[in-house]
N, C-alpha and C positions, 0 to 999 in steps of 0.2 A: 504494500500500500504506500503509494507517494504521500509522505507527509513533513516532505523537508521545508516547505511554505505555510502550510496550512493545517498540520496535524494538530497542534493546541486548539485551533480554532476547531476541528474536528471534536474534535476530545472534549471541548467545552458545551460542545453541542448535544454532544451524545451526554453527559452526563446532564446536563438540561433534562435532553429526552424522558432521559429516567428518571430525573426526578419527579418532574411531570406527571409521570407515567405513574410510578409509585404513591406519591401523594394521591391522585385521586383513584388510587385502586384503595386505599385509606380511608379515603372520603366517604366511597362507596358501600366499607362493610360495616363505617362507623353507625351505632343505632341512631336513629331519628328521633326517635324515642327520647323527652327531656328526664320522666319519671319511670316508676313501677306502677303508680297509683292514679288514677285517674278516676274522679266523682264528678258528676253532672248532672245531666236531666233531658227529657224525651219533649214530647211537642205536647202533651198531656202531663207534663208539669210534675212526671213522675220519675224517681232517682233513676238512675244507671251509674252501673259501677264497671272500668274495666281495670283490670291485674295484668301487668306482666310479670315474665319471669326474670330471674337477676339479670342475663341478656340485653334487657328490656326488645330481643329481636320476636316473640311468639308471647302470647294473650295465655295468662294461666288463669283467671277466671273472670267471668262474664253476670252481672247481677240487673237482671231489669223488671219489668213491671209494666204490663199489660192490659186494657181494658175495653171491650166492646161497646157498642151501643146499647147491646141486647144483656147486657149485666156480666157476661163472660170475664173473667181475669184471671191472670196467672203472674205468678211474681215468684221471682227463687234468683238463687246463684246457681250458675254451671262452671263446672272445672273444665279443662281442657284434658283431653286422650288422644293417644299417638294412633290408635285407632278402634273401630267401633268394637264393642263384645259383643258375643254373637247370640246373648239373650240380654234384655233389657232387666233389668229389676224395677219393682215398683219402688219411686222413688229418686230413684236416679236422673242426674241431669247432665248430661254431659256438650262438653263442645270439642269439634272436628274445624279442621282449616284451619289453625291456630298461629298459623307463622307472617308473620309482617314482613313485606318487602323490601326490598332498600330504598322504594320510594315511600315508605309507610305505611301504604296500602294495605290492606287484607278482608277476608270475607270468610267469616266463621259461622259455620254451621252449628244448634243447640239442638238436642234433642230430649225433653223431659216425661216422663212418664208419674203421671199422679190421676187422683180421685177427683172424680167431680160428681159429687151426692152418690147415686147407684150404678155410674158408668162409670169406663177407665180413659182418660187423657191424655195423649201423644200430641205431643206441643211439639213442632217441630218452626225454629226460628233461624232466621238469618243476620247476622250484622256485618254489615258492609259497610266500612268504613276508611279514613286515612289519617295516619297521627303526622304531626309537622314541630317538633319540641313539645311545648309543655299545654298543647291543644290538640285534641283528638274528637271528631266529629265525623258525622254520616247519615245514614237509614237500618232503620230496623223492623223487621216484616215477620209475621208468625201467623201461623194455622194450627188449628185446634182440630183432631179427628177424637171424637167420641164415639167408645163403642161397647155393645152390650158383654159384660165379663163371660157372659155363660155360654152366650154364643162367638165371641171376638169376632163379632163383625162388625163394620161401622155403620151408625145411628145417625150419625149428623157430624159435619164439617162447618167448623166455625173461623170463618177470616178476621184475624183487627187491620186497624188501615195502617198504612204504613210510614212510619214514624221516623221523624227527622230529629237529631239527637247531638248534645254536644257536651266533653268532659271536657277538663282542667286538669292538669296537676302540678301542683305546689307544696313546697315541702315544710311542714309545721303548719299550714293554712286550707290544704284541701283531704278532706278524711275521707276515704272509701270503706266497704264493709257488708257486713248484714246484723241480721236482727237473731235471734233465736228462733226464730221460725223461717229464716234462710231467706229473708225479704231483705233487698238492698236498701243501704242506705246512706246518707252523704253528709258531711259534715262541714260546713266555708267558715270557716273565721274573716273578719277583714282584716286592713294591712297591721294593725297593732296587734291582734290577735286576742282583743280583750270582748267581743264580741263574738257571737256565732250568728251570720247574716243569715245562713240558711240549716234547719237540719229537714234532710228529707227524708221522711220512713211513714210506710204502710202499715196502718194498722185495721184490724177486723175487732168487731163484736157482734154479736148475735142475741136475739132473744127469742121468745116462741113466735113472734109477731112481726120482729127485723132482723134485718141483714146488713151491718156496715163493713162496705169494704173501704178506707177512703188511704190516699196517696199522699198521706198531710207533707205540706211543706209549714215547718214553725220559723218565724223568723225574729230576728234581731234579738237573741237569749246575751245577755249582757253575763260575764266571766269575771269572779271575784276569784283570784289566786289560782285559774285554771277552771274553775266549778260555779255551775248552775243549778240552781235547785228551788223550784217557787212550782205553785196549782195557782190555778186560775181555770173562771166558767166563762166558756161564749155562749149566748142563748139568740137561737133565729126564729123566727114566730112563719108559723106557715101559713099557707094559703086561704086553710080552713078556721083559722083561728087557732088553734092550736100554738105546742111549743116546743123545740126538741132543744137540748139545752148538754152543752157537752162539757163534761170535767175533767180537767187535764192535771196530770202532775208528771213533771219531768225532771231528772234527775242525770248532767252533764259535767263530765270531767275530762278535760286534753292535759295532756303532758308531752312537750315533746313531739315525738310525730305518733302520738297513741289519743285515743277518744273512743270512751263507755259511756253508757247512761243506760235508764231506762226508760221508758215511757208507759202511761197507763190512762186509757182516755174510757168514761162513762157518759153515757149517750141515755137520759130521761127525757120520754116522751109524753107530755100529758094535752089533756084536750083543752077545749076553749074554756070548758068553765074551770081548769084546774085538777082536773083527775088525770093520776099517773094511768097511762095505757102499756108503755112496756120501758125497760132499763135492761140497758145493756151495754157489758163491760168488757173491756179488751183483755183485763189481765195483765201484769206486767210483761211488756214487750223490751225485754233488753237489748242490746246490741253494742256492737265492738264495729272498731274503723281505724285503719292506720292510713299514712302519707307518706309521699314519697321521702325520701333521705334528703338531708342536703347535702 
């Protein structure tokens, strides 16, 4: 190779080249990904939560919350598996597709099996989404097959609409999680961290007469040394004159990048001249939430 004129300049080139070349082969396999943790919310104003793994290149669990027109819902966490098992258990929720690309990208498959009164429920959902640092947004689509246990044939297929969704993650400021009954939940501090602007979690009660499922978002719980803890009643008067009238008492502690509490909401309903018709109590709803590292 002639390079009695121009070899330096050769040489300077080629190592250019590679650097070039190296750096963005770098660029490329660095994650996209700013956290592990990511807490948000759906187009129906209810939590999502997505995990990844230490990587942060693959989704280790998935927590949403669902609800139709026709009263249908379904709310849980899913883990992620390398692949399907070849019987489901009741119970189980799992997610497929779990790997994010190098542009962020990915679209993972859930598949949940649960009760719904005297049929069995195969939730089978989609999130499709793209993470870009410390914002991860998309759509989220699920179908419900219900079918009769004795015969396992399907009864009815239940569509929700398909829902536009977006998380956060920040670290000491954004709490992802669930609840003890495996319902997602989310925790935002603002910037001083002495407030919690939002906590979002699902709670149920029942009685022989109602049915509450609601997606509550609590807001603005003001933080004395980490910790929240006051009750308080919202009462809405209804159409008929009536009253249903809710009592809340929550109970919030962050440390760090960790967040408990519990929640316990009672729902008395009485008519217009003042007679109780039914009460009904959630029960303590506890739940756990961590954030990303800084």
């Amino acid at each position: 190779m002639a390079v009695k004129t121009c070899g330096a300049r050769i040489a300077l080139i080629a190592v250019a080249a590679f650097g070039a070349f190296s750096g963005s082969a770098g660029a490329a396999t660095r994650p996209v990904a700013a956290g592990t943790v990511y807490g948000g919310y759906t187009a129906q104003d209810a939590p999502l939560v997505v995990t990844l793994d230490r990587t942060r290149t693959a989704i280790r669990t998935v927590g949403i919350y669902v609800e139709n027109r026709d009263g249908y819902v379904f709310s849980d966490t899913g883990h992620g598996v390398a692949t399907r098992p070849p019987v489901m258990r009741f119970g189980d929720d799992m997610i497929l597709g779990t790997k994010i690309s190098t542009t962020g990208a990915f679209k993972a498959t859930g598949q949940a099996l649960t009760g719904y009164g005297e049929q069995i429920g195969l939730l089978t959902y989609t999130l499709t989404g793209k993470v870009k640092g410390a914002v991860m947004q998309g759509s989220l689509r699920a179908r419900l097959a219900l079918s009769d246990p004795a015969t396992q044939h399907v009864v009815k297929t239940v569509t929700f609409r398909t829902l536009r969704w977006m998380a956060t993650s920040r670290a000491g400021r954004v709490f992802g999680g669930m609840t003890s009954r495996r319902d997602p939940v989310v925790v935002e501090l603002n910037a001083s961290g002495r407030v919690a602007k939002f906590l979002r979690i699902p709670w149920s009660a029942s009685s022989e007469t109602s049915n509450w499922i609601v997606p509550e978002t609590l807001t603005n719980q003001r933080l004395a040394g980490g910790t929240a803890s006051r009750t308080w009643s919202t009462p809405f008067t209804r159409d008929d004159g009536g009253r249903n009238t809710f009592d809340y008492a929550l109970t919030l502690r962050v440390t760090g990048t960790k967040a408990s509490g519990a929640l316990q909401v009672k729902v008395t309903e009485t008519s217009a001249a003042g007679a109780v018709e039914a009460i009904s109590d959630s029960g303590t709803v506890k739940f756990t939430a961590a954030s990303s590292s800084a």
